[in-house]
N, C-alpha and C positions, 0 to 999 in steps of 0.2 A: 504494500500500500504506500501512497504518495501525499504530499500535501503540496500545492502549490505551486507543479512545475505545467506552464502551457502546453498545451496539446499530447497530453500526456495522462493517462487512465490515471484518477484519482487511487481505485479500489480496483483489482485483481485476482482472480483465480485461476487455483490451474490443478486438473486433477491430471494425478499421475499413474500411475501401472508401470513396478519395474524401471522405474524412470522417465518411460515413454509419457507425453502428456496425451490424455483421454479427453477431457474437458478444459474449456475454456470460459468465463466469463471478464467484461472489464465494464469500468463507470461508463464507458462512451456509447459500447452497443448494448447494454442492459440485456443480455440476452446469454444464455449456458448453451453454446454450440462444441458438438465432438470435433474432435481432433482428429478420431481416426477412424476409417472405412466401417472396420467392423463394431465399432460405439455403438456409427448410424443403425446397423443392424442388430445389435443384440438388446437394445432396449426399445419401448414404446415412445411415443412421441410427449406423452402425459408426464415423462419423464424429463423433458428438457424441460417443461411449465413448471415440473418441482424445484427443481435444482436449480431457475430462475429465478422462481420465488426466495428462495432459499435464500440464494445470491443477494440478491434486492436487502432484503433483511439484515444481513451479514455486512453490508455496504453503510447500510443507517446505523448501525452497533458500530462500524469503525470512527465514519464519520463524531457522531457523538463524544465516542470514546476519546477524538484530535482534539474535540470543544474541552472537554474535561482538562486533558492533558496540559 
């Protein structure tokens, strides 16, 4: 996570596997898109709205968390 640098995701995720990254979210596309071919295939789509949601939430918990700090 970031605070303050222009054109540049405030807030960040990245799921990983073995190292490899599976998932992706940032502040700019608000969205949990896969990384990798078979992601897109081995889960349902109701699964990227989770993990979006998720994200979103995670992103106001950091945000906050800057205010605090």
């Amino acid at each position: 996570a970031t605070s303050g640098m222009p054109d540049f995701p405030e807030f960040v995720t990245v799921g990983l596997v073995n190292g490899e990254p599976i998932s992706y979210y940032d502040s700019i596309i608000r969205s949990e898109t896969p990384r990798q071919d078979w992601m897109k295939e081995a889960v349902d789509p109701d699964y990227w709205n989770r993990n979006t949601q998720t994200s979103i939430g995670d992103e106001q918990t950091f945000k906050a968390n800057i205010d605090v700090a």
